[in-house]
TORKOL-4160 file (C-alpha; in steps of 0.2 Angstrom, whole numbers, padded with zeros to 4 digits, m for minus):
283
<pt num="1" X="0000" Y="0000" Z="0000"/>
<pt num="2" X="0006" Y="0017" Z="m0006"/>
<pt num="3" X="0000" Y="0031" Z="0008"/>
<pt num="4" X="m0004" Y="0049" Z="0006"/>
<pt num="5" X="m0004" Y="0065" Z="0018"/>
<pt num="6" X="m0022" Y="0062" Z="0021"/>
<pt num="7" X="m0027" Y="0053" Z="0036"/>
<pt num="8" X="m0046" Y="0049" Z="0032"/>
<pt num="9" X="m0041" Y="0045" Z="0013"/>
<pt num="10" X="m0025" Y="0032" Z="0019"/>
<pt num="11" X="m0039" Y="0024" Z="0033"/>
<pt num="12" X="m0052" Y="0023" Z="0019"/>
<pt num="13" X="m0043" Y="0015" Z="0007"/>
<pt num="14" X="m0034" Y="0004" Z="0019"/>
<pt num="15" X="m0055" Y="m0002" Z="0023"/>
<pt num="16" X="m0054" Y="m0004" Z="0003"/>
<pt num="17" X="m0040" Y="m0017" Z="0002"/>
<pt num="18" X="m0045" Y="m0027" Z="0019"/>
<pt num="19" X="m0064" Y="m0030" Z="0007"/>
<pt num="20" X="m0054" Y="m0036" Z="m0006"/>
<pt num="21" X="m0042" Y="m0047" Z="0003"/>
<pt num="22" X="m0058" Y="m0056" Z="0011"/>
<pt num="23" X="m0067" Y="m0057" Z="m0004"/>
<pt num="24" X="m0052" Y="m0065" Z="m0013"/>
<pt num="25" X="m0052" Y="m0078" Z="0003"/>
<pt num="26" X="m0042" Y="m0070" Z="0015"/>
<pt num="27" X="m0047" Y="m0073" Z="0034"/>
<pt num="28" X="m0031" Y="m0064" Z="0041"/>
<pt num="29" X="m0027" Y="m0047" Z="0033"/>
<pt num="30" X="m0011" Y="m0037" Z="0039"/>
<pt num="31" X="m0010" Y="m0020" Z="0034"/>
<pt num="32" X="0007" Y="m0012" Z="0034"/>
<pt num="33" X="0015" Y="m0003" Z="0048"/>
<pt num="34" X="0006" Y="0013" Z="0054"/>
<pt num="35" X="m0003" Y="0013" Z="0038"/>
<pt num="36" X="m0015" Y="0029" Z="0042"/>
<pt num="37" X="0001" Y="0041" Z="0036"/>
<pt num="38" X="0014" Y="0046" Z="0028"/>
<pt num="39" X="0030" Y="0039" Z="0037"/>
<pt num="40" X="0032" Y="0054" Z="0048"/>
<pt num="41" X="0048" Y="0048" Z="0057"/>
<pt num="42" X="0059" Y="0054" Z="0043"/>
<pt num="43" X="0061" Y="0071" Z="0054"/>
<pt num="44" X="0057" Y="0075" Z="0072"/>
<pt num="45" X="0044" Y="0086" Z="0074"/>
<pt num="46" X="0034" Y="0088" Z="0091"/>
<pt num="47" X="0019" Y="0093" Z="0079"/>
<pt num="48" X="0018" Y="0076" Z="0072"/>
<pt num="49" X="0011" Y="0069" Z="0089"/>
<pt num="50" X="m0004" Y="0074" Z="0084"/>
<pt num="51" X="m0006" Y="0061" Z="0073"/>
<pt num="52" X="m0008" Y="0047" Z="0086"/>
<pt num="53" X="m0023" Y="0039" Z="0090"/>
<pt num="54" X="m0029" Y="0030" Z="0105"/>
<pt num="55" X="m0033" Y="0012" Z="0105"/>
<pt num="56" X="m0048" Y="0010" Z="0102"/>
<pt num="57" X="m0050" Y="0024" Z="0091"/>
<pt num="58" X="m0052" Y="0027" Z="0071"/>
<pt num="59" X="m0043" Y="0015" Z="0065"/>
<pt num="60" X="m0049" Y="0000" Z="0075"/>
<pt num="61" X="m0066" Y="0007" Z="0073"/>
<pt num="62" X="m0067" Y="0004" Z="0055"/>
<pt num="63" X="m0058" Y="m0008" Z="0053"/>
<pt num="64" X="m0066" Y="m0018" Z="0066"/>
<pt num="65" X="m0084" Y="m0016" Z="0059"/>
<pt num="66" X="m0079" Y="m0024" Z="0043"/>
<pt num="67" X="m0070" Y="m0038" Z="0054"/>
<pt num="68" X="m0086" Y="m0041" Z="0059"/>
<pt num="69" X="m0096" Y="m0041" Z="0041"/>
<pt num="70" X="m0084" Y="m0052" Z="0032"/>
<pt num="71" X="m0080" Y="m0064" Z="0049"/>
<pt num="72" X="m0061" Y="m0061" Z="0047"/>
<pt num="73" X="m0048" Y="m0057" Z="0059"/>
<pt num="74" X="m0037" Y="m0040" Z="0056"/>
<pt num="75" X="m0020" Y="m0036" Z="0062"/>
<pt num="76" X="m0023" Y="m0013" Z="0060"/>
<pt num="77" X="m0006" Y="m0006" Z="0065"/>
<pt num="78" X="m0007" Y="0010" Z="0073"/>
<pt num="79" X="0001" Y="0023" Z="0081"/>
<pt num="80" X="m0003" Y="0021" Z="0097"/>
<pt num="81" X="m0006" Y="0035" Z="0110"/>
<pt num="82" X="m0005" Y="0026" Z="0125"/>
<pt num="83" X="m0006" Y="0042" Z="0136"/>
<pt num="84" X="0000" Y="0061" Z="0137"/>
<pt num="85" X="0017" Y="0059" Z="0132"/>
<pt num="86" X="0017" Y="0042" Z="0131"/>
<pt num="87" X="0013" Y="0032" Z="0112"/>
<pt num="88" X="0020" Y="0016" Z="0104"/>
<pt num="89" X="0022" Y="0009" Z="0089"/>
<pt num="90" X="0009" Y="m0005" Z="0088"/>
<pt num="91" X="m0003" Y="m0014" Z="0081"/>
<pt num="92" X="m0022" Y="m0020" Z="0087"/>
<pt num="93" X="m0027" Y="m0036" Z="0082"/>
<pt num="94" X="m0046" Y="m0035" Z="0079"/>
<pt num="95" X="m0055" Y="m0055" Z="0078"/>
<pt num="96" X="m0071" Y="m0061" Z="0069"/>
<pt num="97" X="m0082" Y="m0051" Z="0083"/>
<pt num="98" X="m0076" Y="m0035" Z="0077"/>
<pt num="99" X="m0069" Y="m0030" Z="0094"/>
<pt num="100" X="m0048" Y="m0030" Z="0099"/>
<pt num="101" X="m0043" Y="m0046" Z="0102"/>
<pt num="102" X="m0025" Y="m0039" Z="0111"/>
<pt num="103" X="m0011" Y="m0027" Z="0107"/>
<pt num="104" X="0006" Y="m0028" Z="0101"/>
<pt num="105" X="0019" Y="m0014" Z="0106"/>
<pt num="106" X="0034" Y="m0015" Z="0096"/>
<pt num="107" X="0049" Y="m0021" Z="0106"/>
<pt num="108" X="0064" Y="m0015" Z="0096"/>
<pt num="109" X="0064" Y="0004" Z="0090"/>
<pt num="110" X="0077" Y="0012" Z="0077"/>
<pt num="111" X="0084" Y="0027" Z="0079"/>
<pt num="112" X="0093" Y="0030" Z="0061"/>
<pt num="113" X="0092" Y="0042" Z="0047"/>
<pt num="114" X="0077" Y="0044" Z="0042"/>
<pt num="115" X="0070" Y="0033" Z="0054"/>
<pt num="116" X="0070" Y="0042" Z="0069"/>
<pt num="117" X="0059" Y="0032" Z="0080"/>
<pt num="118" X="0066" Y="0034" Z="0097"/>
<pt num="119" X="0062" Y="0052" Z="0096"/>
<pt num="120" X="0043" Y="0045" Z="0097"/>
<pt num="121" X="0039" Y="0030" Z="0103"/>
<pt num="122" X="0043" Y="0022" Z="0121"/>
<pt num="123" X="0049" Y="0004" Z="0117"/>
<pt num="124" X="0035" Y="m0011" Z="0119"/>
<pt num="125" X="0031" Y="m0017" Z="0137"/>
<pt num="126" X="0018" Y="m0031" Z="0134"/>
<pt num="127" X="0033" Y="m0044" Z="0126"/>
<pt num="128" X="0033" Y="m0056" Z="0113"/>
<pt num="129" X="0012" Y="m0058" Z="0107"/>
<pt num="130" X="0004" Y="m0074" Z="0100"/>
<pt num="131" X="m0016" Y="m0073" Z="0097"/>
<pt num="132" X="m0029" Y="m0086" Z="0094"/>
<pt num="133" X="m0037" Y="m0085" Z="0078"/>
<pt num="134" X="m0050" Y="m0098" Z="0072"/>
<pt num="135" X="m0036" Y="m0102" Z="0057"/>
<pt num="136" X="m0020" Y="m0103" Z="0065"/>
<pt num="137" X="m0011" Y="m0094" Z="0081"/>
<pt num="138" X="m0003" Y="m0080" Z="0073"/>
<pt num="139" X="0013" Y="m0071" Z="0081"/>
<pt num="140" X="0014" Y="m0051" Z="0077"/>
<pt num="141" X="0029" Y="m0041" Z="0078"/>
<pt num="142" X="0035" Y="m0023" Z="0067"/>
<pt num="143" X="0047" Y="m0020" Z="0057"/>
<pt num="144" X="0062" Y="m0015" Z="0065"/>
<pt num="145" X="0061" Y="m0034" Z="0077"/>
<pt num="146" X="0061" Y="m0042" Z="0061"/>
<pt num="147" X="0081" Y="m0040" Z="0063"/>
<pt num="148" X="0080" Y="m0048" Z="0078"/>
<pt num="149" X="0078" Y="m0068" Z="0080"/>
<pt num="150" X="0077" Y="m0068" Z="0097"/>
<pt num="151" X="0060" Y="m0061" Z="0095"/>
<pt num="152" X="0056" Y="m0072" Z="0082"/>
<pt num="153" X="0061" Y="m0090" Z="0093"/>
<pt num="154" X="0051" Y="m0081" Z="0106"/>
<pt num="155" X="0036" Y="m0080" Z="0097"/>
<pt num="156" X="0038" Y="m0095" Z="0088"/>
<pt num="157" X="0039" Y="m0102" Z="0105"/>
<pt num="158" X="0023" Y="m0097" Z="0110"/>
<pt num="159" X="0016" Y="m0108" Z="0097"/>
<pt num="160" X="0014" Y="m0095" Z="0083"/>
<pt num="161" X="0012" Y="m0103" Z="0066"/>
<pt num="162" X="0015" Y="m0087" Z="0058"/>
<pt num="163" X="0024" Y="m0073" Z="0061"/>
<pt num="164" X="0017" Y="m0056" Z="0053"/>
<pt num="165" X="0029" Y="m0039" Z="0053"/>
<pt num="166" X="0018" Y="m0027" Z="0045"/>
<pt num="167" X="0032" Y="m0014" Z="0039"/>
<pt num="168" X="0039" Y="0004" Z="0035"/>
<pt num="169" X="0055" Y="0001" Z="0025"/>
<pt num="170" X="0064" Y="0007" Z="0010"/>
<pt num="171" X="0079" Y="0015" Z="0001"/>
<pt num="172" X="0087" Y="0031" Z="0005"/>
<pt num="173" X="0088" Y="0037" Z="m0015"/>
<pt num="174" X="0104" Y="0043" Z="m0014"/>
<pt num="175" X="0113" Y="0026" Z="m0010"/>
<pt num="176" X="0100" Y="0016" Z="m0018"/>
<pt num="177" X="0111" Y="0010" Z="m0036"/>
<pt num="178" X="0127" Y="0008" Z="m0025"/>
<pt num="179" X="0117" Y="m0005" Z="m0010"/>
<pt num="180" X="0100" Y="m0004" Z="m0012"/>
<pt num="181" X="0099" Y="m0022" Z="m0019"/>
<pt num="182" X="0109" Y="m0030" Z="m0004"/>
<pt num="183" X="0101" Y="m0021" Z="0008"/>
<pt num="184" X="0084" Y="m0027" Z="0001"/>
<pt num="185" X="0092" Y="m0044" Z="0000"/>
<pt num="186" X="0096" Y="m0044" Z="0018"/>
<pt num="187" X="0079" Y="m0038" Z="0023"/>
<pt num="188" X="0071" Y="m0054" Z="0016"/>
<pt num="189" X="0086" Y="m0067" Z="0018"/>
<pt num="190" X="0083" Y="m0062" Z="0039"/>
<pt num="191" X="0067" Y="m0066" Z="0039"/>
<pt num="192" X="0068" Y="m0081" Z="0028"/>
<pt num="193" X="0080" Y="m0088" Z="0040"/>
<pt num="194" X="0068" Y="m0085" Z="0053"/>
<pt num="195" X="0053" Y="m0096" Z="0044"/>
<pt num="196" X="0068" Y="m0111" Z="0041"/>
<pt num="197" X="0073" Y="m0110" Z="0061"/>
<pt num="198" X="0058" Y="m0109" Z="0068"/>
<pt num="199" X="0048" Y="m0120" Z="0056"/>
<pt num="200" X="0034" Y="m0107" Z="0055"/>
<pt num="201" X="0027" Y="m0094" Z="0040"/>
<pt num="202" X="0032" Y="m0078" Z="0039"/>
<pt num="203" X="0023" Y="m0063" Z="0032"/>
<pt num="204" X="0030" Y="m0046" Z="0029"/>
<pt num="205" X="0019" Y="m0033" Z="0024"/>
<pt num="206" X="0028" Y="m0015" Z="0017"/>
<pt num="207" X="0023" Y="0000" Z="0012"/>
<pt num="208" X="0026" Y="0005" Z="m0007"/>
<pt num="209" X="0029" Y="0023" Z="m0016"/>
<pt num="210" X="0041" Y="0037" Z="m0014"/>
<pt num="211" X="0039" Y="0048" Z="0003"/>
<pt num="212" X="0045" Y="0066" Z="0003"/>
<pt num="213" X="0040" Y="0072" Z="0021"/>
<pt num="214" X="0052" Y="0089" Z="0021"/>
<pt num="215" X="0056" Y="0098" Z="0005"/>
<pt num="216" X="0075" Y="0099" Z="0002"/>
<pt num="217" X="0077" Y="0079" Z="0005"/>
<pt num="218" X="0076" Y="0064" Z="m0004"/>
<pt num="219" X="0063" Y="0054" Z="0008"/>
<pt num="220" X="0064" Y="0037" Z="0007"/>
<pt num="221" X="0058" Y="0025" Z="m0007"/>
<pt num="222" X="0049" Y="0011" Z="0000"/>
<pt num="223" X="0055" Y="m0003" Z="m0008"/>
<pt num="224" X="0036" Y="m0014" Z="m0006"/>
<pt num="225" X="0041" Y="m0033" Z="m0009"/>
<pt num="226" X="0029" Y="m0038" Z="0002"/>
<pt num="227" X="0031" Y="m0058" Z="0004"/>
<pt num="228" X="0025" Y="m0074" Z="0011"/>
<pt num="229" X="0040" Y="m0087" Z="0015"/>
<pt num="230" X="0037" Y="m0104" Z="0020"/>
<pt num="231" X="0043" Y="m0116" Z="0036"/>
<pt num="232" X="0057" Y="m0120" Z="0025"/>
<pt num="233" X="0063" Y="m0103" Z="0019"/>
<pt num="234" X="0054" Y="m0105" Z="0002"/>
<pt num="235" X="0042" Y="m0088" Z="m0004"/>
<pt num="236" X="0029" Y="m0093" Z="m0010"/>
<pt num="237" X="0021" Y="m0075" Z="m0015"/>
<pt num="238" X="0030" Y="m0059" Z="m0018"/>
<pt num="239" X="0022" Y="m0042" Z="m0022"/>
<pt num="240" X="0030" Y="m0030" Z="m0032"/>
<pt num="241" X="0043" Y="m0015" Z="m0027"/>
<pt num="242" X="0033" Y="0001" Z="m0036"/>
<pt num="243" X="0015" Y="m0006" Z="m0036"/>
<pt num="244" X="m0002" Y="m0007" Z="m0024"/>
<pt num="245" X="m0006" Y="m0025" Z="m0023"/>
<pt num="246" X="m0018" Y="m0038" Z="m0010"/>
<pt num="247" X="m0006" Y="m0055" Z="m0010"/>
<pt num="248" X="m0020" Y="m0072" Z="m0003"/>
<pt num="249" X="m0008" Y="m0083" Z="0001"/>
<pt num="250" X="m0014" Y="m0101" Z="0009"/>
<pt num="251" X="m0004" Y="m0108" Z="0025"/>
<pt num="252" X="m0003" Y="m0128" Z="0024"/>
<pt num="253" X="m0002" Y="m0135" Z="0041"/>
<pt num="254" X="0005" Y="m0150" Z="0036"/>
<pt num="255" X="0020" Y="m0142" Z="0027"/>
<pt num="256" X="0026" Y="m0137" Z="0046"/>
<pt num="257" X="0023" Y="m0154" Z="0049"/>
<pt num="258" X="0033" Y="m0159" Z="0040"/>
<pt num="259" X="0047" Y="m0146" Z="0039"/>
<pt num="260" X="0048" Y="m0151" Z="0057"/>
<pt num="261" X="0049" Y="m0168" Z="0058"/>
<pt num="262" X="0064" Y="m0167" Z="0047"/>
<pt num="263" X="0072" Y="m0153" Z="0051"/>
<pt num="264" X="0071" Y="m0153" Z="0070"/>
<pt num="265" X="0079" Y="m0137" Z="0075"/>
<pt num="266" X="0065" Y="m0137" Z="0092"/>
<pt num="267" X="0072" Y="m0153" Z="0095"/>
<pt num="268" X="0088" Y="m0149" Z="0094"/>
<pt num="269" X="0091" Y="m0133" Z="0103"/>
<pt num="270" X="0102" Y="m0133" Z="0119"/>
<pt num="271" X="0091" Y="m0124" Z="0130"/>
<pt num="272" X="0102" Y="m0128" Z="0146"/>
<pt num="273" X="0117" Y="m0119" Z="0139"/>
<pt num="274" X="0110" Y="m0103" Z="0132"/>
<pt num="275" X="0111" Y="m0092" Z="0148"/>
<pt num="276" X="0122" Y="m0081" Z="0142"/>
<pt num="277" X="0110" Y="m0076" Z="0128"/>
<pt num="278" X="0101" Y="m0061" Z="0141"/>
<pt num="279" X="0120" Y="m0051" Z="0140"/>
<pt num="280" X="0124" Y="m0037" Z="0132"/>
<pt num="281" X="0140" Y="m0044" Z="0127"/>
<pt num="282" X="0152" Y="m0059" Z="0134"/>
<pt num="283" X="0168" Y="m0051" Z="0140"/>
């Protein structure tokens, strides 16, 4: 999805997609990360709090009648004003009754060009999120965790079959043609890895299209790619980089099953000997 500087049109379109992913099958629909604007963290502006909403609020509103009338669950990111002077990044997970189902805060938060986060939202505080749906238990984390596998075993072992991370990522034009193709590489190689560990699907959801927040900058150019990987790594639907698109994409139980049985990672871990794991760094 490709936003714009209107709140009511991105939210009204946004209702637009989710009708069309259920009537092309879907019965969970992600959204990408704070999908109600334009990605306002490219500069720090104590104006742009004004953009947060509570939860419930607008967003959850909307979304959660039509979870109702089409009998799907909804996973609506939102920035999250939690209370004055206090907002996440997170995202609502609305079920089949219409009503919010839980919260996700996002754990990790990026503080680099463009993508000045910190300067906005308190890190998560509810940890590592797995919800019941009546088609899978489904694990939800955003964007910047999706570097993290840490946060990906945790909610794998939790018993999440898939792992969403609705997202907000791109290029910064400038350096686009000299790394723009391994950084995308990268992006989709971690969480890849994170399916073939953890045995489990993974869904990341992007934005798309060129964002200019402050004249006199390049913005960022969101690179899309939205894609569904397998338990064994394998993507079994891609979007594209420039263009709007809904991916329906069928998750096969018996292909964890099966990826499990012969690939037993769970099986194998040493969970006596990973202490250390909860350091900063081993001296």
């Amino acid at each position: 999805m490709a936003m714009s500087a209107s709140v009511d049109e991105n939210l009204s379109r946004a209702a637009e997609f989710v009708e069309e992913a259920a009537g092309k099958g879907a019965k969970i629909v992600c959204l990408p990360e704070m999908f109600r604007s334009l990605y306002f963290c490219q500069r720090e502006d104590v104006k742009l709090f004004d953009l947060a909403e509570t939860v419930p609020g607008p967003s959850t509103d909307t979304l959660g009648k039509i979870a109702r009338e089409k009998g799907i669950t909804i996973i609506a990111p939102v920035f999250e004003k939690r209370a004055i002077g206090v907002h996440h990044n997170s995202l609502a997970v609305l079920g089949q009754d219409g009503g919010i189902s839980g919260i996700y805060r996002k754990m990790h938060i990026p503080d680099d060009p463009a993508y000045y986060e910190k300067y906005y939202f308190v890190p998560g505080d509810l940890g590592w999120k797995t919800f019941e749906t009546p088609e899978a238990t489904i694990g939800t984390l955003i964007c910047w965790d999706q570097w993290f596998p840490e946060g990906a075993r945790l909610t794998a072992l939790r018993g999440a079959e898939v792992l969403f991370y609705p997202t907000a990522i791109g290029w910064h034009p400038a350096e686009k043609d000299a790394v723009g193709k391994s950084q995308r590489d990268a992006w989709q190689t971690i969480q890849r890895s994170h399916s073939i560990a953890n045995g489990v699907y993974v869904a990341a959801v992007n934005r798309t299209g060129h964002e200019i927040l402050t004249e006199g900058t390049d913005g960022i150019q969101f690179w899309g790619t939205s894609f569904v990987s397998d338990p064994f790594g394998v993507v079994i639907a891609e979007a594209g980089t420039d263009t709007e698109e809904v991916l329906v994409v069928e998750i096969d139980r018996e292909r964890m099953e099966d990826v499990r049985r012969n690939w037993p990672f769970l099986r194998d871990r040493r969970i006596d000997d990973y202490g250390d794991i909860t350091k900063r760094f081993i001296d």
